[in-house]
C-alpha positions as CSV (number, residue, x, y, z in Angstrom):
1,X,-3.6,9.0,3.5
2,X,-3.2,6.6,6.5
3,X,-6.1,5.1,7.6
4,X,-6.4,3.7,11.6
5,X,-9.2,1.2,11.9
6,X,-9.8,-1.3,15.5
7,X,-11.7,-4.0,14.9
8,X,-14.5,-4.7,17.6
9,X,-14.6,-8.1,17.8
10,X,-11.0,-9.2,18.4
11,X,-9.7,-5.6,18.9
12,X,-6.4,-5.7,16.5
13,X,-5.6,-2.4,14.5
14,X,-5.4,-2.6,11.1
15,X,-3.6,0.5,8.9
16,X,-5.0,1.2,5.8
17,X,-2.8,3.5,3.7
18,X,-4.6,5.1,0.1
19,X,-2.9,7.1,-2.9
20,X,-4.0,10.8,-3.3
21,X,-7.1,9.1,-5.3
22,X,-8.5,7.0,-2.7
23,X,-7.3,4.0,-3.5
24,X,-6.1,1.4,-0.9
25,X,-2.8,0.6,-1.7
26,X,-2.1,-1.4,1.5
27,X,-3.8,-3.0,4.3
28,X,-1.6,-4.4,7.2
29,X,-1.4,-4.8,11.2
30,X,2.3,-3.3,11.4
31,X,2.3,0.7,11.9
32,X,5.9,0.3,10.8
33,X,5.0,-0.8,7.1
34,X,1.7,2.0,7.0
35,X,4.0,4.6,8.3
36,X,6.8,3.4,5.6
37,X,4.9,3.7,2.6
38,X,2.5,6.6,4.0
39,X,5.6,8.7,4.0
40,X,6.1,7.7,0.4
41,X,2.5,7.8,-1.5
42,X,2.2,11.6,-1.2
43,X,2.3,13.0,-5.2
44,X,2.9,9.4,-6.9
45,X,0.4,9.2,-9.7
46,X,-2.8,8.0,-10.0
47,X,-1.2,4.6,-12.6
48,X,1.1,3.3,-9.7
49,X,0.3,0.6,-6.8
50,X,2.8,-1.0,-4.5
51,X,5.2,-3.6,-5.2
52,X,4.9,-6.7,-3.0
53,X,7.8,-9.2,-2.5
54,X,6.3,-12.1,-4.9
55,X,4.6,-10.1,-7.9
56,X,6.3,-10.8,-10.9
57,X,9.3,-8.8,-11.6
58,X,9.7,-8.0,-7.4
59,X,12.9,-9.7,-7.8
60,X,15.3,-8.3,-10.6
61,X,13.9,-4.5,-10.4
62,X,13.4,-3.9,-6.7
63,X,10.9,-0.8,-6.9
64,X,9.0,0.4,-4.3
65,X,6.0,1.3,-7.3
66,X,5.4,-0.2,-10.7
67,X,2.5,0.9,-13.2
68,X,-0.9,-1.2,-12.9
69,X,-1.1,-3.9,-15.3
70,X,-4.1,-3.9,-17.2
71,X,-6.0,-7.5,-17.2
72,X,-8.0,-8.3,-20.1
């Protein structure tokens, strides 16, 4: 689900894209990147977020999704 927010103050757009949940995956100012992964987050399950160049492991596997680590 992509959401369109423009803020009031400085008037930027900011994209919000969610999983089927509700969950923000991403939040960014390029409609290129929301549109990217919007296309992509239709039926992934509820366990996976986004990969972001610099998490741990971004570099040797290169997937778009990984499972969510659970922080103790």
């Amino acid at each position: 689900m992509l959401i369109i927010d423009r803020d009031s103050v400085t008037g930027e757009t900011y994209y919000m894209v969610c999983n089927d949940q509700g969950l923000c995956l991403i939040r960014t100012r390029s409609s290129a990147i929301a549109d990217f992964i919007e296309r992509r987050v239709q039926g992934i399950p509820p366990t996976l977020r986004l990969t972001v160049g610099g998490d741990p492991g971004t570099k040797s596997e290169r997937k778009l999704w990984q499972h969510v680590r659970r922080w103790r």
